[in-house]
C-alpha positions as CSV (number, residue, x, y, z in Angstrom):
1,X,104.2,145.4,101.2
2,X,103.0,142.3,103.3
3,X,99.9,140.3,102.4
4,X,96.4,141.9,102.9
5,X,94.9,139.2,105.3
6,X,92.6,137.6,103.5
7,X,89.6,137.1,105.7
8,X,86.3,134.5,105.6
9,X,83.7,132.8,108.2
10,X,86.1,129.8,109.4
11,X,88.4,133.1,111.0
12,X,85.5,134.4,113.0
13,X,83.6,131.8,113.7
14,X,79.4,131.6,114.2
15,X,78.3,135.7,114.6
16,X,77.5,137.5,117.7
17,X,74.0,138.7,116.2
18,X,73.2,140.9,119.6
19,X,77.3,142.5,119.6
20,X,76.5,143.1,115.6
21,X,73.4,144.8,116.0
22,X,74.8,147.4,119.0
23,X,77.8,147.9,116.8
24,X,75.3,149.3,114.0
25,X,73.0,150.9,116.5
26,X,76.6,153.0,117.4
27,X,77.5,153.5,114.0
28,X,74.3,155.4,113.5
29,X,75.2,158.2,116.0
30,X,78.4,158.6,114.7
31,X,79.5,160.6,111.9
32,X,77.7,159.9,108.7
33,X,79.0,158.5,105.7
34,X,79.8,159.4,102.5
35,X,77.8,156.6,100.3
36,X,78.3,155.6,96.3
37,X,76.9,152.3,94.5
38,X,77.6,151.3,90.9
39,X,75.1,148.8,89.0
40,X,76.6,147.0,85.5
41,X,74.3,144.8,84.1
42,X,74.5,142.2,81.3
43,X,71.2,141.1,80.8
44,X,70.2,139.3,84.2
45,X,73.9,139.3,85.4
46,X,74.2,142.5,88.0
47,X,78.4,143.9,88.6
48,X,77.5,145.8,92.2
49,X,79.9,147.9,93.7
50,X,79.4,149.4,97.0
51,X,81.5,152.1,98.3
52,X,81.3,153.9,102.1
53,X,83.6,156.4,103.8
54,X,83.1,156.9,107.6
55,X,85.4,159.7,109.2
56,X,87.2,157.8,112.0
57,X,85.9,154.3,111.1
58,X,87.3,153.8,107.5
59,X,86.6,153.5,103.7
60,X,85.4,149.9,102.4
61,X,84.8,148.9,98.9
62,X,82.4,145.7,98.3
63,X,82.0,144.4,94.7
64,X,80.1,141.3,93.7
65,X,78.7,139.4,90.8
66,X,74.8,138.0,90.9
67,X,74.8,135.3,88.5
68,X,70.8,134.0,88.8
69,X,71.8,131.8,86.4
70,X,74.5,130.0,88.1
71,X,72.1,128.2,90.6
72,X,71.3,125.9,87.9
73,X,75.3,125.1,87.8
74,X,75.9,124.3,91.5
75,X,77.7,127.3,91.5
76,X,77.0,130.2,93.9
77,X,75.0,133.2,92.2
78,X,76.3,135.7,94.7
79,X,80.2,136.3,94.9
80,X,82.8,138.8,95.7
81,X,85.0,140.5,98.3
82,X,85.4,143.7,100.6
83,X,88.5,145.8,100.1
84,X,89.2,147.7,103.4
85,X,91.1,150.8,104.1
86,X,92.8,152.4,106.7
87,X,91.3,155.7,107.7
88,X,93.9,157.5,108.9
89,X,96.3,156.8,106.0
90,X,94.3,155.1,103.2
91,X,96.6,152.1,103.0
92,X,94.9,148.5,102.6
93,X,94.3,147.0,105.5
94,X,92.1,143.3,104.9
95,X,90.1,141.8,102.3
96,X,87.0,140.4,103.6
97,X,85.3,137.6,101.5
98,X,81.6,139.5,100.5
99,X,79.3,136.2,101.6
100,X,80.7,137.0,105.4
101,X,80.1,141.0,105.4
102,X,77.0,140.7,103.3
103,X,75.8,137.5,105.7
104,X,75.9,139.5,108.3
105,X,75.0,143.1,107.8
106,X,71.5,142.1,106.1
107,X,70.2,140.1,108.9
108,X,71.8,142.8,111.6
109,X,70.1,145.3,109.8
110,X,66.9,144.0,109.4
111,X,66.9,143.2,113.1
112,X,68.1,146.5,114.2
113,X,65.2,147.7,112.2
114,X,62.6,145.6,113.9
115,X,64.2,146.4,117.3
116,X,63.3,150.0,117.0
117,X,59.8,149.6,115.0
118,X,58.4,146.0,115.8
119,X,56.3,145.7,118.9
120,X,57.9,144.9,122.0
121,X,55.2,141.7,122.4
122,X,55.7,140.5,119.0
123,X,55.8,136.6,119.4
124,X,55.5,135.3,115.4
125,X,57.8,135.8,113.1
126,X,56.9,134.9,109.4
127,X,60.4,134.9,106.9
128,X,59.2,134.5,103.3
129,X,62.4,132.9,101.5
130,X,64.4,130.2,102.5
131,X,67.5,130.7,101.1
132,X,71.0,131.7,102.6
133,X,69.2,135.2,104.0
134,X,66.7,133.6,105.5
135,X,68.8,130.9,107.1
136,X,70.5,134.1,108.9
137,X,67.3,135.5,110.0
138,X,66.5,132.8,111.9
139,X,69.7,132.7,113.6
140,X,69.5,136.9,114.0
141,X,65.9,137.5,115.0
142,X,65.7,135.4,118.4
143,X,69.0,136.5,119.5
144,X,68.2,139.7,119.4
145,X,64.5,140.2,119.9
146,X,64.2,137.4,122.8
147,X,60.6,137.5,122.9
148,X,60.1,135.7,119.7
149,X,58.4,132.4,120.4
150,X,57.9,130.9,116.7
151,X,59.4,131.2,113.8
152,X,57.4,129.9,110.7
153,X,58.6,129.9,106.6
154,X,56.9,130.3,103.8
155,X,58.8,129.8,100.5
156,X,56.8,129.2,96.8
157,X,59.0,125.9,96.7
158,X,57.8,124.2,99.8
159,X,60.5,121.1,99.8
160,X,62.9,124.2,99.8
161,X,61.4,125.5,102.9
162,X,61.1,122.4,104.9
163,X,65.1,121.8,104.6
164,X,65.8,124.9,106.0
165,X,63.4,124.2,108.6
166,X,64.7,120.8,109.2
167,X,68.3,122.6,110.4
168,X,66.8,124.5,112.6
169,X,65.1,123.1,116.3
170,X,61.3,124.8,116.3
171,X,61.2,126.2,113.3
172,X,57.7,125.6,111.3
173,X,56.8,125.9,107.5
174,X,53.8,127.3,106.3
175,X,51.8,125.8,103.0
176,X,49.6,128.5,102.8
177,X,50.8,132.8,102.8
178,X,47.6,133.5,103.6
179,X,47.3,131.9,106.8
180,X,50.3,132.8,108.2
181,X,49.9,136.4,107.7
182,X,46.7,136.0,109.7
183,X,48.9,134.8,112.9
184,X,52.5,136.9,112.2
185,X,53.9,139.6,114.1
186,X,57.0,140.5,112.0
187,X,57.2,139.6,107.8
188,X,60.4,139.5,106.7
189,X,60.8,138.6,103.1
190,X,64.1,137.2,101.4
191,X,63.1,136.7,97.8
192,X,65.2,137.2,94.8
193,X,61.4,138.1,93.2
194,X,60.7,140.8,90.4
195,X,57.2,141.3,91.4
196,X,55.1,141.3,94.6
197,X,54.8,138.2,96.3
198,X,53.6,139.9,99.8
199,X,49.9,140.8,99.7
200,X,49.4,144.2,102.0
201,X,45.5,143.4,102.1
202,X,46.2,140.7,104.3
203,X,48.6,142.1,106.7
204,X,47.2,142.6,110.5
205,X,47.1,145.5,112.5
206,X,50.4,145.9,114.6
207,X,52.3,144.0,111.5
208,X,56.3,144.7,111.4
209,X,57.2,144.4,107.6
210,X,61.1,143.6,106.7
211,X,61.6,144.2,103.5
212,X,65.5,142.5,102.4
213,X,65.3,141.1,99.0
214,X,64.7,143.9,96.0
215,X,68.0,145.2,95.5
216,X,67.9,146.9,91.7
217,X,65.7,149.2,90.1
218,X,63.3,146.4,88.8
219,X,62.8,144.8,91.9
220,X,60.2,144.1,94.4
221,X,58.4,142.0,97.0
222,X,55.8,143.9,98.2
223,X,52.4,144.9,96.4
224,X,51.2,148.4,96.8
225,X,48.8,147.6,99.2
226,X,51.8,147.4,101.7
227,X,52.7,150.4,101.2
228,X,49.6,152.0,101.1
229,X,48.8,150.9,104.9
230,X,52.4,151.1,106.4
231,X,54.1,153.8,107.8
232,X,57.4,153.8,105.5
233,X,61.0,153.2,107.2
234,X,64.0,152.8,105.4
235,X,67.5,151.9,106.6
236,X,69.1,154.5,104.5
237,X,67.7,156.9,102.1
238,X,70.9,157.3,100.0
239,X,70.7,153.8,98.9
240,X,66.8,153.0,98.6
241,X,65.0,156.0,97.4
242,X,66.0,156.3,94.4
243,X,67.7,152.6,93.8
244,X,65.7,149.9,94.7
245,X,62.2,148.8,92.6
246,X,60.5,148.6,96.1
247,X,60.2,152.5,96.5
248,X,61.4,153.6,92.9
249,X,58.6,152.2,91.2
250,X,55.7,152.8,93.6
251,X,57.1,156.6,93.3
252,X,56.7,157.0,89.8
253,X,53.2,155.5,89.5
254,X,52.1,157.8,92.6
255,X,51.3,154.9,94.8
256,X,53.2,156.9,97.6
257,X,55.6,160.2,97.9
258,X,59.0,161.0,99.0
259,X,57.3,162.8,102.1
260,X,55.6,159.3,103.3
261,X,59.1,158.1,103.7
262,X,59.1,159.0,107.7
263,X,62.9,158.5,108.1
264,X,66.0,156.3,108.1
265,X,67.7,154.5,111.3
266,X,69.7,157.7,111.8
267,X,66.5,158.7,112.5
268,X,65.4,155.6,114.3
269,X,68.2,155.7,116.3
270,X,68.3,159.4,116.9
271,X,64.4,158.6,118.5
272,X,63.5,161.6,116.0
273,X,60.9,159.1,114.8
274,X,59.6,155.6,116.5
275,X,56.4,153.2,116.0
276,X,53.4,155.6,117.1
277,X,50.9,153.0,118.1
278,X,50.9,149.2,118.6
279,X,48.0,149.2,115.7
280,X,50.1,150.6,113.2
281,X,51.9,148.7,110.4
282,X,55.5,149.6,110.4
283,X,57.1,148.9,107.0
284,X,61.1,149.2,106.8
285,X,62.9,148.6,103.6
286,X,66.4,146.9,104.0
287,X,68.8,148.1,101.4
288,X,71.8,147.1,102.7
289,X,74.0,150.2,102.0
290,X,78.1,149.9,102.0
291,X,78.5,151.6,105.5
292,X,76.5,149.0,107.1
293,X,79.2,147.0,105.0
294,X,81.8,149.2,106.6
295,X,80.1,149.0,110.2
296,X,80.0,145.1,110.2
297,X,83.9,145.1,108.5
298,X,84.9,146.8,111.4
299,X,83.6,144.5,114.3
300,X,85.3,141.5,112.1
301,X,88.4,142.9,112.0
302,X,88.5,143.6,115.6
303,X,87.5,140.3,116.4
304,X,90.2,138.9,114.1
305,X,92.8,141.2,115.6
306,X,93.5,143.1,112.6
């Protein structure tokens, strides 16, 4: 048996954030997928494994260690790989280094999301983070949503936010949260936080909210205020509803209900459901399930030829 081609960014190149985000819009009226995630955990240290099937598109396995602790080492605290399989005869078919797939499937998704639920005249948009996922969201967001006039970040370490900035022609950094809520058309938040760090109080009428960062069942970045005033989205409901701290934890305190969940992007995409006034706060969780994995696998692999 030859090789698997072993696959990473330098192969691709820079992503085509508007060919991405059509590719998942597509994926979303096709058949759906079969969807199962394991969670090991050793103390702080996660083991994720993310598995998709998609009749006529594939099967794709992604596992990757989060190691908080390895920031303090120089070493990277997310790493891993994407196993891919044929579809029509199971055999392997590429391995996909995880930063690539995982790189670009959040920011797609989160952008697909505020492409069906933002406002078409949003103009601000406010990324809370500046790490590696918010470096893509800058690149995404304007490429996608060409409307966008300012970008501004906001990040609890402000040094950390002004080198991202600095990368990146126009792009501002906000001292204060506060203020920049006052002015922002779309929040996304990138955090690796535990608890809330977005105050729902201080959101504005019309608000997008872009929820990336929780991705275990202790996690979170908004407060319940958020949810309280938002019309709930989520990209799927497999791997959010009962996964993620964002939704699992508001649910069991009765801060919200499965029934204010108002749908998914199949949803979205299907126009069974849509932003129903430009006062409205739309709020859509980003879980960043293993067929959006399997979706983004795909386009790499026929840009690489494989």
């Amino acid at each position: 048996m030859a090789a698997l081609p072993y696959i990473t960014a330098d192969d691709v190149g820079k992503c085509d954030w508007p060919r991405l985000v059509d590719a998942l819009q597509a994926g979303h009226r096709g058949a759906a997928p079969e969807i199962a995630d394991q969670f090991l955990h050793r103390g702080d240290d996660v083991m994720l494994s993310r598995a998709a099937w998609i009749d006529g598109l594939g099967v794709g396995v992604k596992s990757v260690t989060v190691l908080p602790g390895n920031t303090g080492k120089g070493l990277p605290s997310v790493q891993g790989a994407m196993l891919i399989f044929d579809d029509a005869t199971g055999a392997p078919r590429a391995l996909i280094d995880s930063e690539l797939i995982t790189r670009w499937k959040t920011a797609a998704d989160s952008v697909l999301g505020a492409r069906l639920l933002a406002r078409e005249d949003a103009k601000h948009l406010l990324i809370v983070g500046a790490g590696s996922v918010a470096a893509s969201l800058i690149e995404a967001y304007p490429a996608v949503l060409p409307g966008l006039e300012r970008i501004t970040i906001w990040n609890r370490t402000t040094a950390k936010a002004q080198t991202l900035a600095a990368a990146h022609s126009g792009v501002e950094v906000a001292s204060d949260l506060h203020a920049a809520l006052a002015d922002a058309d779309i929040v996304s938040t990138a955090t690796m936080s535990s608890a809330p760090v977005l105050p729902g109080a201080l959101l504005r009428p019309g608000t997008h909210v872009d929820l990336i960062g929780a991705f275990t069942d202790t996690m979170r970045e908004a407060d319940d205020e958020v949810l309280r005033r938002g019309r709930l989205f989520v990209d799927a409901r497999e791997t959010t509803v009962d996964h993620i701290g964002e939704l699992t934890i508001p649910l069991a305190a009765g801060t919200i209900s499965r029934t204010d969940i108002q749908g998914d992007l199949r949803d979205l995409v299907a126009g069974s459901v849509k932003r129903d006034s430009m006062e409205e706060i739309t709020v859509f969780k980003n879980g960043g399930g293993a067929h959006l994995d399997l979706m983004t696998a795909d386009l790499i692999l026929t840009i690489c030829g494989v």
